[in-house]
C-alpha positions in Angstrom: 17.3 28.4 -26.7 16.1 25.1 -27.3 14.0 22.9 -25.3 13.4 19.8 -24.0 11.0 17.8 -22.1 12.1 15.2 -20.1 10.7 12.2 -17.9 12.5 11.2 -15.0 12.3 8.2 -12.7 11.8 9.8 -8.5 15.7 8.6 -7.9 16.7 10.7 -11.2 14.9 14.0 -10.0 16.1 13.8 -6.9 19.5 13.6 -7.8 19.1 16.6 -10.1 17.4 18.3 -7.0 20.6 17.6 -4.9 23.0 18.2 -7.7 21.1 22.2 -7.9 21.4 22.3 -4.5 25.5 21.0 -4.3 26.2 24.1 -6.7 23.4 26.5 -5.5 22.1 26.7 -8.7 18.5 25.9 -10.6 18.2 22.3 -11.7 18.1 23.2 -15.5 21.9 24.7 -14.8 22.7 21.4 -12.8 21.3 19.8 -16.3 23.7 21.4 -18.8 26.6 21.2 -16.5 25.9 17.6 -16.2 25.5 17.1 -19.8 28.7 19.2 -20.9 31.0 17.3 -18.0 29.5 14.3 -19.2 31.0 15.1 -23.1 34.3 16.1 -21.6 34.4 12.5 -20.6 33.4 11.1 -23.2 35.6 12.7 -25.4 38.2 12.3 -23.1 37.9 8.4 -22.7 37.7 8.4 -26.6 41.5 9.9 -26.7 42.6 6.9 -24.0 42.0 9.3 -20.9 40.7 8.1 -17.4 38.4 9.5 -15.0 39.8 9.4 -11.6 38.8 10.5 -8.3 41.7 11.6 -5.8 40.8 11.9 -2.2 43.9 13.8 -0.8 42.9 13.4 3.0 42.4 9.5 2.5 45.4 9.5 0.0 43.6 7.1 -2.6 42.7 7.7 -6.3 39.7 5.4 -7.5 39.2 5.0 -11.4 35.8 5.5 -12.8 35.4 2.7 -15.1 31.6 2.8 -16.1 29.3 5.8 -16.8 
């Protein structure tokens, strides 16, 4: 497996610490699911698709416009 070396600003880390934690995971895993829901997006928005958040209890759908 390849790898990488990587410097991260204190905000970064921690969100990769919380993001391990969120999926009781390592933060390497919380890495590569990161990156491969980040190409689904992308390749996604590419074909004209939208990233939306639905919050069922609340009833409203917000559109993520910006990654």
């Amino acid at each position: 497996m390849p790898r990488i070396t990587v410097d991260f600003s204190d905000d970064a880390f921690e969100a990769v610490e919380d993001i391990a934690k969120e999926l009781s995971t390592t933060k390497a895993e919380a890495l590569r699911k990161s990156i491969a829901l980040m190409r689904y997006v992308a390749k996604e928005r590419k074909k004209g698709g939208k990233l939306v958040i639905e919050d069922p209890k609340e009833n409203t759908k917000k559109e993520i416009v910006q990654l």
